[in-house]
N, CA, C and O atoms as a GROMACS GRO file, in nm:
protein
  372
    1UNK      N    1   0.084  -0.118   0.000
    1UNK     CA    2   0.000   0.000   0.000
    1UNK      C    3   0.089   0.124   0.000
    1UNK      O    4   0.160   0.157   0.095
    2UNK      N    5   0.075   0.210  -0.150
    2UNK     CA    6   0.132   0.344  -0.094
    2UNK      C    7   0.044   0.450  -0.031
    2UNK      O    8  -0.078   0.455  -0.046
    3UNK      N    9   0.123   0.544   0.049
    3UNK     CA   10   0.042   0.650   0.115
    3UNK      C   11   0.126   0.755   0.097
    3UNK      O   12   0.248   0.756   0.115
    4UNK      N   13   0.042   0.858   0.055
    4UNK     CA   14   0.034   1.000  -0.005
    4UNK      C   15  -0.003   1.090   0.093
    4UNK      O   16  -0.118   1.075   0.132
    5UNK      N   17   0.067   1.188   0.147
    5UNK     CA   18  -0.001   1.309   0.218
    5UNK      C   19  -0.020   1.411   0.144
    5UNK      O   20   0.075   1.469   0.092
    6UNK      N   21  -0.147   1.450   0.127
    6UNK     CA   22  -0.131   1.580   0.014
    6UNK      C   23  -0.182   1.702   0.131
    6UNK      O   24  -0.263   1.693   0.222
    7UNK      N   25  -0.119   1.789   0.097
    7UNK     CA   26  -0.162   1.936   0.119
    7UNK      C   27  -0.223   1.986   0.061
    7UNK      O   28  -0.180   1.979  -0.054
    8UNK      N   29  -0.335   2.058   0.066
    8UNK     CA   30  -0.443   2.120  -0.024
    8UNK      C   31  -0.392   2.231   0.032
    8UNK      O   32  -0.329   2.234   0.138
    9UNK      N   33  -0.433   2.370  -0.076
    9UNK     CA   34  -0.462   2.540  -0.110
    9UNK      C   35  -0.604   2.520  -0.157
    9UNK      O   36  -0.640   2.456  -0.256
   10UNK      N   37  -0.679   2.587  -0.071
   10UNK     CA   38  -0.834   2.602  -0.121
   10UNK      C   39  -0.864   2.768  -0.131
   10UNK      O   40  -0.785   2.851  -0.085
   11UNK      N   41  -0.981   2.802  -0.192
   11UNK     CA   42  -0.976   2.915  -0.197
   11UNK      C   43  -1.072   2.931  -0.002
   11UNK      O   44  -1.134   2.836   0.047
   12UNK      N   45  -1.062   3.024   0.044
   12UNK     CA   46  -1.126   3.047   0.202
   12UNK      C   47  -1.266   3.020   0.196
   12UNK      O   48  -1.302   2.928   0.268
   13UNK      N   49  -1.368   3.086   0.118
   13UNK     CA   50  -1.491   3.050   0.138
   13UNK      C   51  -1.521   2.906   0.084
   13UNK      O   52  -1.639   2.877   0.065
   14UNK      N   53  -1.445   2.833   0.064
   14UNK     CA   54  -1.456   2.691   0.010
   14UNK      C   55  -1.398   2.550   0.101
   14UNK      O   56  -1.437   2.434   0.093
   15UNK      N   57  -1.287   2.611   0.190
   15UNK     CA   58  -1.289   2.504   0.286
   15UNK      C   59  -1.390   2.402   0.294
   15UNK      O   60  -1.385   2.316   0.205
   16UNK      N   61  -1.490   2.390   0.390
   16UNK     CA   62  -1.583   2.338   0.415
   16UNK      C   63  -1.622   2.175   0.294
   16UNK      O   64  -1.616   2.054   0.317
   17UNK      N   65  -1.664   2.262   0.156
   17UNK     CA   66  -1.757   2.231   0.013
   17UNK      C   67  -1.604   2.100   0.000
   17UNK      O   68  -1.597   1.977  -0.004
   18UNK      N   69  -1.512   2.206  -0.004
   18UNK     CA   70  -1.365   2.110  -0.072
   18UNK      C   71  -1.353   2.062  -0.020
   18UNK      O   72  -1.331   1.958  -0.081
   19UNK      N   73  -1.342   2.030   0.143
   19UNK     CA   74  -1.301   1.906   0.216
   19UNK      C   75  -1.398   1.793   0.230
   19UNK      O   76  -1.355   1.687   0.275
   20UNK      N   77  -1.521   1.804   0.198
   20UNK     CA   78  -1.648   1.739   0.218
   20UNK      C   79  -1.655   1.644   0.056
   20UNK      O   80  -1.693   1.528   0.046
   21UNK      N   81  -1.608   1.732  -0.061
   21UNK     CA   82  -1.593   1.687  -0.170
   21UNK      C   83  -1.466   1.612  -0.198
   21UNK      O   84  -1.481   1.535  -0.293
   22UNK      N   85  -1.360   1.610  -0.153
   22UNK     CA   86  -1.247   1.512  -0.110
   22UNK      C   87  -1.203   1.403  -0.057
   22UNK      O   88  -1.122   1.320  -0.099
   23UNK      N   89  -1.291   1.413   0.081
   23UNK     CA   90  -1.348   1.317   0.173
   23UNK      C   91  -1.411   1.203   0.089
   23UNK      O   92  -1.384   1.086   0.116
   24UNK      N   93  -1.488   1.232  -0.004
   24UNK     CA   94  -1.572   1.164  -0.070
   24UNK      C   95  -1.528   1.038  -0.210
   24UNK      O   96  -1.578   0.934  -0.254
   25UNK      N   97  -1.411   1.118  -0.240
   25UNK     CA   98  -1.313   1.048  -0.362
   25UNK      C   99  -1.249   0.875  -0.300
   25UNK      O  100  -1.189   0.841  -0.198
   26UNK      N  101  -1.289   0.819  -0.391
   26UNK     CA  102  -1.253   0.699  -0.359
   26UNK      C  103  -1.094   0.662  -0.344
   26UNK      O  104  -1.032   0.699  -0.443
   27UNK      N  105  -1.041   0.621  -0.279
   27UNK     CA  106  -0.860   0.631  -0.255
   27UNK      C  107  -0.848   0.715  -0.124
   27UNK      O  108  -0.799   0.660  -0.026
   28UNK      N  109  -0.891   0.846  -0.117
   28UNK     CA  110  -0.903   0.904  -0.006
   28UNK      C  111  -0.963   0.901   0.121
   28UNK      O  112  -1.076   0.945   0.141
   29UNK      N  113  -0.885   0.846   0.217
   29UNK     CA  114  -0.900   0.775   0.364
   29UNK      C  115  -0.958   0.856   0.490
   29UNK      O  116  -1.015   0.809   0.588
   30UNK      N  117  -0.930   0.989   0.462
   30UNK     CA  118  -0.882   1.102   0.555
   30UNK      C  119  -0.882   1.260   0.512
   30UNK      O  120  -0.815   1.298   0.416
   31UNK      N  121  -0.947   1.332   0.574
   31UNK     CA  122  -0.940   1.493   0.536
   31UNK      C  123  -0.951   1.584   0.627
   31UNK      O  124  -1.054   1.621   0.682
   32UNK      N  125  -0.797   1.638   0.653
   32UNK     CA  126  -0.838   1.743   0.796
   32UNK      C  127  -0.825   1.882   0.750
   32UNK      O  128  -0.755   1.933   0.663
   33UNK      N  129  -0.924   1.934   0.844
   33UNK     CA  130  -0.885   2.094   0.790
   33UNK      C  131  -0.775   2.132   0.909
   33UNK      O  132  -0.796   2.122   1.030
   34UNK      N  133  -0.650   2.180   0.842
   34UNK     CA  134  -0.581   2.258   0.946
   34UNK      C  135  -0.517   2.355   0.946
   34UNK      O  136  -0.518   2.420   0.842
   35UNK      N  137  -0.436   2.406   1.060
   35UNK     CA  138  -0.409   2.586   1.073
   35UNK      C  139  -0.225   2.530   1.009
   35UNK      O  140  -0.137   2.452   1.047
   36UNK      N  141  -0.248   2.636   0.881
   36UNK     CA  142  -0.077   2.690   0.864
   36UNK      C  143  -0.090   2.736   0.707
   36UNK      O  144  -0.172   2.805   0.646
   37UNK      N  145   0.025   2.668   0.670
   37UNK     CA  146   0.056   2.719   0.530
   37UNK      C  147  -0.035   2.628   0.426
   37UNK      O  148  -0.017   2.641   0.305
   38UNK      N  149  -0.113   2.556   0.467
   38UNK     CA  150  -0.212   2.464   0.416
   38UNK      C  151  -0.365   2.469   0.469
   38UNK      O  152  -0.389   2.494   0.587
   39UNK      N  153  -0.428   2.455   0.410
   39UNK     CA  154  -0.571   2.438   0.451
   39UNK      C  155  -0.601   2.335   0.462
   39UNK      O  156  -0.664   2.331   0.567
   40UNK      N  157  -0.597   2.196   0.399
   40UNK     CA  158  -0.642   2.105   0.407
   40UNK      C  159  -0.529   1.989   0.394
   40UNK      O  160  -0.431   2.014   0.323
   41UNK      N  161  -0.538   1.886   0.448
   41UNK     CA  162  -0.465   1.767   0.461
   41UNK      C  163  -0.502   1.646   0.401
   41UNK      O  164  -0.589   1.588   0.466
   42UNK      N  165  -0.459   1.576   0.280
   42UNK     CA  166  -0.548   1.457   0.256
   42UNK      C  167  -0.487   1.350   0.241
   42UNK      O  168  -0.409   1.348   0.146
   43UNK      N  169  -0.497   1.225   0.324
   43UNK     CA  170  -0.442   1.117   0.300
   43UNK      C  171  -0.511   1.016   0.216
   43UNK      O  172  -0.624   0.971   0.238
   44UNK      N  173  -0.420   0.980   0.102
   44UNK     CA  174  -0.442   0.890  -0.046
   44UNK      C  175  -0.353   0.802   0.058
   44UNK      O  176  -0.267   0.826   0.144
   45UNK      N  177  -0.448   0.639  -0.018
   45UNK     CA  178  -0.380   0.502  -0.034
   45UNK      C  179  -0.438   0.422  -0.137
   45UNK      O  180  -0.541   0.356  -0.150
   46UNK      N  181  -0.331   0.451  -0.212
   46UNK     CA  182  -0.347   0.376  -0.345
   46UNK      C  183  -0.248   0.204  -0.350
   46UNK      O  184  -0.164   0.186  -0.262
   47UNK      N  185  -0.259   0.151  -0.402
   47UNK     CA  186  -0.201   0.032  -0.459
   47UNK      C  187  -0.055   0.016  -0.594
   47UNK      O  188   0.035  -0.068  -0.608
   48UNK      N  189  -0.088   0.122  -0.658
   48UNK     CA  190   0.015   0.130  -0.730
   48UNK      C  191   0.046   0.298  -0.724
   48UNK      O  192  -0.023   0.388  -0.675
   49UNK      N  193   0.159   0.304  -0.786
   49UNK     CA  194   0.186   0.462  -0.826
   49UNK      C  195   0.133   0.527  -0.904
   49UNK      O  196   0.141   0.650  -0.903
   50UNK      N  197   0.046   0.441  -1.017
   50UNK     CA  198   0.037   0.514  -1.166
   50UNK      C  199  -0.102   0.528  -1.069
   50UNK      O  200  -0.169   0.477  -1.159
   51UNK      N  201  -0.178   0.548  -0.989
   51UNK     CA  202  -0.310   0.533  -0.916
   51UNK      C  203  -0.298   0.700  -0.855
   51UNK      O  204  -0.391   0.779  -0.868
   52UNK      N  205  -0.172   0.736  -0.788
   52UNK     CA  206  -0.186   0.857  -0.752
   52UNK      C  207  -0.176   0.999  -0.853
   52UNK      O  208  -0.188   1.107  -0.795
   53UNK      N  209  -0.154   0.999  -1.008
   53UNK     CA  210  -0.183   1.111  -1.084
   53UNK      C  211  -0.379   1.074  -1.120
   53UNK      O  212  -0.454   1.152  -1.178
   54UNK      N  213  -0.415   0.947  -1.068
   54UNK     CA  214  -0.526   0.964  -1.094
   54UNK      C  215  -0.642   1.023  -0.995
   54UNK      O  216  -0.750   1.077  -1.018
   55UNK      N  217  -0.588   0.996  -0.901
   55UNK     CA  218  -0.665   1.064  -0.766
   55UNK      C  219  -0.615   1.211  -0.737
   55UNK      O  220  -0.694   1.298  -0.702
   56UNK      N  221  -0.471   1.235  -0.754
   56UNK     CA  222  -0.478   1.358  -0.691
   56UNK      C  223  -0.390   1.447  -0.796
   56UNK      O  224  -0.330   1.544  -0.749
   57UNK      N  225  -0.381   1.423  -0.914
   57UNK     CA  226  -0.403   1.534  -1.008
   57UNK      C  227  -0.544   1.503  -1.108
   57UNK      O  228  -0.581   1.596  -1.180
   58UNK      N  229  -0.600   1.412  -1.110
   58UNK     CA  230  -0.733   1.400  -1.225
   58UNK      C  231  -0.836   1.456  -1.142
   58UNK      O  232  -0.905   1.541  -1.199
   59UNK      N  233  -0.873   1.425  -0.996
   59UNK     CA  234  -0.926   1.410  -0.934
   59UNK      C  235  -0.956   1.514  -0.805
   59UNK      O  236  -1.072   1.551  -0.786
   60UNK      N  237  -0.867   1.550  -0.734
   60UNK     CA  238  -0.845   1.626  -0.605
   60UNK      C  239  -0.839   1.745  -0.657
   60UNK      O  240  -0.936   1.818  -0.641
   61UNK      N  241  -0.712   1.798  -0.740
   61UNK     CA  242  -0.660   1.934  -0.803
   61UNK      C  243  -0.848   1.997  -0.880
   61UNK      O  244  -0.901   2.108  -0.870
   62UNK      N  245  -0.892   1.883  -0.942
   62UNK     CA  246  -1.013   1.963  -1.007
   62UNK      C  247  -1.141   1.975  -0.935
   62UNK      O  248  -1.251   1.999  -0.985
   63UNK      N  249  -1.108   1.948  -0.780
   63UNK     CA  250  -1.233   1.975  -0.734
   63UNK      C  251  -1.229   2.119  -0.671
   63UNK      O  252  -1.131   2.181  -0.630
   64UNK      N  253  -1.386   2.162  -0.674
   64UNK     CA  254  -1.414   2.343  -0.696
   64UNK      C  255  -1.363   2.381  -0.557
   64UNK      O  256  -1.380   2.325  -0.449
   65UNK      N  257  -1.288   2.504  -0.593
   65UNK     CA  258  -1.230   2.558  -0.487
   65UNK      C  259  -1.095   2.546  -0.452
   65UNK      O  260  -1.019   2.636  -0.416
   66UNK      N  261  -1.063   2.390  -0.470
   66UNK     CA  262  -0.876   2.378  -0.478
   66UNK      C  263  -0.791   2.436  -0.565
   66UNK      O  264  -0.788   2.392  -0.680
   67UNK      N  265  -0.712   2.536  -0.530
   67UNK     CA  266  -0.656   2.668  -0.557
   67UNK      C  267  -0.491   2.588  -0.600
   67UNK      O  268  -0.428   2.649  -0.687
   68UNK      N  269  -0.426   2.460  -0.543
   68UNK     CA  270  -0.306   2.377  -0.575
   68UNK      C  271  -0.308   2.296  -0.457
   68UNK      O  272  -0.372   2.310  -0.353
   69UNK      N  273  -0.219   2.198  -0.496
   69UNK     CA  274  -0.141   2.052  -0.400
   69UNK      C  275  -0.011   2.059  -0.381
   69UNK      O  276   0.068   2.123  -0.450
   70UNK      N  277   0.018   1.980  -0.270
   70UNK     CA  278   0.138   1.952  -0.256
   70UNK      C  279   0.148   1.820  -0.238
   70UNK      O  280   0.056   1.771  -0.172
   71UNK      N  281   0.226   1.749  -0.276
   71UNK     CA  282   0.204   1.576  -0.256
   71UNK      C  283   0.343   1.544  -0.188
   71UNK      O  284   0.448   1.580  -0.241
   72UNK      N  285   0.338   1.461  -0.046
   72UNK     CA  286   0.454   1.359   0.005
   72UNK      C  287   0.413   1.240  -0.039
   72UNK      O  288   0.293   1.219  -0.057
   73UNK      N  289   0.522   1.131  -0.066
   73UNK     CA  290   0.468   1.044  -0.025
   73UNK      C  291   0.554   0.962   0.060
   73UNK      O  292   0.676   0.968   0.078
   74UNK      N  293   0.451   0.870   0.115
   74UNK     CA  294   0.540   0.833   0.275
   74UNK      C  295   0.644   0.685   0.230
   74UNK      O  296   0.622   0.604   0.140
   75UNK      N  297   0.708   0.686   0.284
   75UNK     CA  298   0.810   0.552   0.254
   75UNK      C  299   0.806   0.484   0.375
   75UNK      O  300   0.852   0.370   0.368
   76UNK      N  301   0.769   0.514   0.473
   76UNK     CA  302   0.757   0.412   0.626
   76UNK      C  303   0.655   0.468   0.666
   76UNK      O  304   0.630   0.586   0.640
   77UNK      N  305   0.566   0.377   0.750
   77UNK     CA  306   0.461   0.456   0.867
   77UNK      C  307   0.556   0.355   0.976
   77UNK      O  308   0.623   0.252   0.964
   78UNK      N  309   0.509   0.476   1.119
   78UNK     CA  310   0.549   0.440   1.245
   78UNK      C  311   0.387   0.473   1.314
   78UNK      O  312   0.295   0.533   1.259
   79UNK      N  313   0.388   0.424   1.428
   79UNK     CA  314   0.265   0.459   1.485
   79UNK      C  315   0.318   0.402   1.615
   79UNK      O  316   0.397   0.307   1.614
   80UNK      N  317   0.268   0.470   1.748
   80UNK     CA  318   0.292   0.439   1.839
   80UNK      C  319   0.386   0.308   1.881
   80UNK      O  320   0.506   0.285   1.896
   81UNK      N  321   0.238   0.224   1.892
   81UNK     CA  322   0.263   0.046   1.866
   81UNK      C  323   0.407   0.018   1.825
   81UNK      O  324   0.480  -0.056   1.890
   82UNK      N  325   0.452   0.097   1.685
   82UNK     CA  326   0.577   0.058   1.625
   82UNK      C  327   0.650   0.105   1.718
   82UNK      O  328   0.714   0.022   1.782
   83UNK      N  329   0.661   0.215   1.746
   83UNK     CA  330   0.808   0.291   1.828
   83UNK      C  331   0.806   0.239   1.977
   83UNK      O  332   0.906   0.267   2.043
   84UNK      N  333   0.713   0.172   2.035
   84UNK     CA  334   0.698   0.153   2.173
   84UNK      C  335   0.787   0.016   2.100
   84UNK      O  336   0.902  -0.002   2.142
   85UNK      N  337   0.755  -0.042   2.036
   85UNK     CA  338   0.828  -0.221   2.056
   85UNK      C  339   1.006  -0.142   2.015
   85UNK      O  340   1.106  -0.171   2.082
   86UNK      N  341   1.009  -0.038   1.890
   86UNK     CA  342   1.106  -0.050   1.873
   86UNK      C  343   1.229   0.026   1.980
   86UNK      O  344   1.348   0.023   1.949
   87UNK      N  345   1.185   0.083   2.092
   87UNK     CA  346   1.292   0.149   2.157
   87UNK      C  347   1.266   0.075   2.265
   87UNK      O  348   1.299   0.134   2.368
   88UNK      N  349   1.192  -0.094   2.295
   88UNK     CA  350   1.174  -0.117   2.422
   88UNK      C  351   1.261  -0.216   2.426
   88UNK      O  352   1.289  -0.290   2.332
   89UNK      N  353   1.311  -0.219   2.544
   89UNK     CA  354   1.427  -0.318   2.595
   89UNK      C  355   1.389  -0.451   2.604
   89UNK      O  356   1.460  -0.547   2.574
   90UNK      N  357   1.311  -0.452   2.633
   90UNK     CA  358   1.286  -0.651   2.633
   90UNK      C  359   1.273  -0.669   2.724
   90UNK      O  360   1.284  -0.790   2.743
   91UNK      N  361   1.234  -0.566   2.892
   91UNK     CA  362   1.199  -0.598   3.029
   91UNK      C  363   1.048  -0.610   3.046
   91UNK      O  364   0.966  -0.521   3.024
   92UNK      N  365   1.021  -0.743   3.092
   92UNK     CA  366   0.874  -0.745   3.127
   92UNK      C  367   0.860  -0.652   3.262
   92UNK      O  368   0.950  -0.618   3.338
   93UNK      N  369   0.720  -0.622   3.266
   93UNK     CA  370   0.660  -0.545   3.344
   93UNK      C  371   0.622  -0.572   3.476
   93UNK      O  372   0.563  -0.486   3.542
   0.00000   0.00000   0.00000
């Protein structure tokens, strides 16, 4: 599974419409609105690579109100779970 963090630019009175219309795209897992140099946050998980110009340039970039993207994409996830086993010593409790 790859995973994509995209950054959305929306235009301001469109927040809301664009994240609700994003949310909705199939591939797309996740949509936060948040405070900075971005308005919106969207996590893609696609299966192949040639999958992400279809979701988030065919797809994301042309929905009303998205002003541009920025795309990561992730090469490891960690999540708690992971980093607790990986920095733990091997002492039971």
């Amino acid at each position: 599974m790859i995973t994509a963090v995209v950054l959305i630019a929306t235009e301001p009175n469109k927040i809301p419409e664009a994240a609700q219309a994003i949310a909705e795209l199939d591939r797309v897992s996740e949509v936060y609105s948040v405070a900075g140099d971005c308005d919106l946050i969207a996590l893609v998980r696609v299966s192949q690579h040639e999958e992400l110009a279809d979701v988030i340039a065919d797809r994301i970039s042309k929905v009303p109100g998205v002003a541009s993207t920025e795309t990561y994409i992730a090469f490891r996830t960690y999540s708690r779970h992971d980093l607790e086993a990986a920095f733990s010593l091997g002492l039971d409790d």
